[in-house]
N, C-alpha and C positions, 0 to 999 in steps of 0.2 A: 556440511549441509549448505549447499547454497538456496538463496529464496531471492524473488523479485519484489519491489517493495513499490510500492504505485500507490497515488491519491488524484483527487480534483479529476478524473476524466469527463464527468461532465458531459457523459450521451455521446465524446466525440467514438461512434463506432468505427472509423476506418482506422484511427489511435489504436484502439484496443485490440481491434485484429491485427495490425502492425506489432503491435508489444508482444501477442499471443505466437506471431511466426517466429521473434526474438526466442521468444522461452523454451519454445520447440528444438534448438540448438545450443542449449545455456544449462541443459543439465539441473533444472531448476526441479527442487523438492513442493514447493511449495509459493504460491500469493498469497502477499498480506497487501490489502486496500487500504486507507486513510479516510476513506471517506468522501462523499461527494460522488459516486458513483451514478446517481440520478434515479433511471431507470430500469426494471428488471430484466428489460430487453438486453439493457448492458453487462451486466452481471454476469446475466448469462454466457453472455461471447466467456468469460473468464471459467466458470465450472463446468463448462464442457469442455475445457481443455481433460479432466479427472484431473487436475491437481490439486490437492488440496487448497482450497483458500479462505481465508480467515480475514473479516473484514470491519470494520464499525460506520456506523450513521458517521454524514458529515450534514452541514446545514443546508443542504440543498437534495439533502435525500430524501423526498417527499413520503412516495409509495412502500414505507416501510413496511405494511404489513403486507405487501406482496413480495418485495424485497427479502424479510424475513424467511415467505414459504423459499422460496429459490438458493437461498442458503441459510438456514436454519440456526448458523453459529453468531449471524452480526448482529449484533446490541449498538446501543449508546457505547459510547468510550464512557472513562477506559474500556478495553479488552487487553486479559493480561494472558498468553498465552507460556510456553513452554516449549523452545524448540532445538534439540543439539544440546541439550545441558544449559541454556541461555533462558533467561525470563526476559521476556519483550514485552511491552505493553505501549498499544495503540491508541494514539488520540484522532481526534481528526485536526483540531486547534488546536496549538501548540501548549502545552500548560502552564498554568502562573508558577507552579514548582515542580522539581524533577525528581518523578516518584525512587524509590527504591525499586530497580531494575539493572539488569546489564544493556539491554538496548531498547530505547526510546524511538518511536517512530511515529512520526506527522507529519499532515500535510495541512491545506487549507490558503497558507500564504500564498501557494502558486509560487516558491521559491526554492530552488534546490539547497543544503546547507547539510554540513556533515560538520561534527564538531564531536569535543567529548567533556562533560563534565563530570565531577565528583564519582569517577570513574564508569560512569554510565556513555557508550557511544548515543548522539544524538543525529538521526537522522529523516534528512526531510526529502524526499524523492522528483521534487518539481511536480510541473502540471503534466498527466498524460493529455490532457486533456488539448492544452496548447492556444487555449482562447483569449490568454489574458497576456501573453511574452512570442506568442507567436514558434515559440520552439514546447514538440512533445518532448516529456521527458521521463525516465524513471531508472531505479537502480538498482543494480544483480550485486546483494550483499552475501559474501561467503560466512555467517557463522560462527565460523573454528579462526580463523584469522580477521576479523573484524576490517576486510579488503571490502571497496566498492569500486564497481565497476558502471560508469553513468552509461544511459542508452537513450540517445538521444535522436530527433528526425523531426 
C-alpha cells in the first residue's frame, strides 16, 4: 500500500493542487496530513481527490469545527490509524516520546527527516506549504517496504 504523507501546507493552494496531480500517477491508496492544513478551502482540494485521507489539527488550524465537518476523521493528535497491517500514529509536533507504533509521522518543523528508532520508522514529510525553506515538499511512502520516495517543486 502506498500513501502520500504531507504537513504544514498552510493555504498554499497551487502546492496542493500540484501534490494532487503527483497522486494521480503515484498509485496512492490513501493521504495522511500532519497538520497545519489552515483552511477548509484547502482540505478540500485533498477530499475530492476520493482518496481517503486521514489528518490531525496542527497549531495553525484555526476553523476546526468547519475543518472537522469537511472531514469528519481529524482530531487533535495523536490520531492512531491502522493501515496494510501497520499502526501509524500522527502528530502534528513532533513528540517528547516515541509512542508504541510501527510508523510515526509529523510535521510542524517545516523539515523533511526520515529516521528510525526503537524500531518504529520516523517520518517527517517537509513543508507542502514552501513558506518557510522556499522548496514544496512531501513523501510517497510504500507501507510493505518502508521505501520513501521525496516529491519535491
Amino acid at each position: 500500500m502506498i500513501v502520500a504523507v504531507m504537513a504544514d501546507s498552510h493555504d498554499n493552494l497551487p502546492a496542493l493542487r500540484a501534490a494532487v496531480a503527483v497522486l494521480k500517477n503515484a498509485t496512492v491508496s490513501a493521504i495522511i496530513h500532519c497538520g497545519d492544513i489552515v483552511a477548509p478551502f484547502s482540505l478540500r482540494i485533498l477530499t475530492d481527490t476520493g482518496i481517503p485521507t486521514y489528518a490531525v489539527f496542527g497549531n495553525n488550524d484555526g476553523e476546526r469545527r468547519i475543518l472537522k465537518k469537511e472531514l469528519p476523521t481529524i482530531q487533535a493528535p495523536p490520531l492512531e490509524i491502522s493501515l496494510a497491517g501497520k499502526k501509524i500514529t500522527l502528530h502534528h509536533a513532533p513528540p517528547e516520546r516515541i509512542p508504541a507504533t510501527d510508523i510515526l509521522l509529523y510535521g510542524h518543523t517545516h523539515r523533511k527527516e526520515i529516521r528510525r528508532e526503537g524500531g518504529a520508522l520516523i517520518l517527517n514529510p517537509g513543508e507542502l506549504g514552501g513558506w518557510l525553506t522556499g522548496r514544496c515538499s512531501f513523501a510517497i511512502l510504500d507501507l510493505r517496504t518502508g521505501e520513501v520516495q521525496w516529491v519535491e517543486f
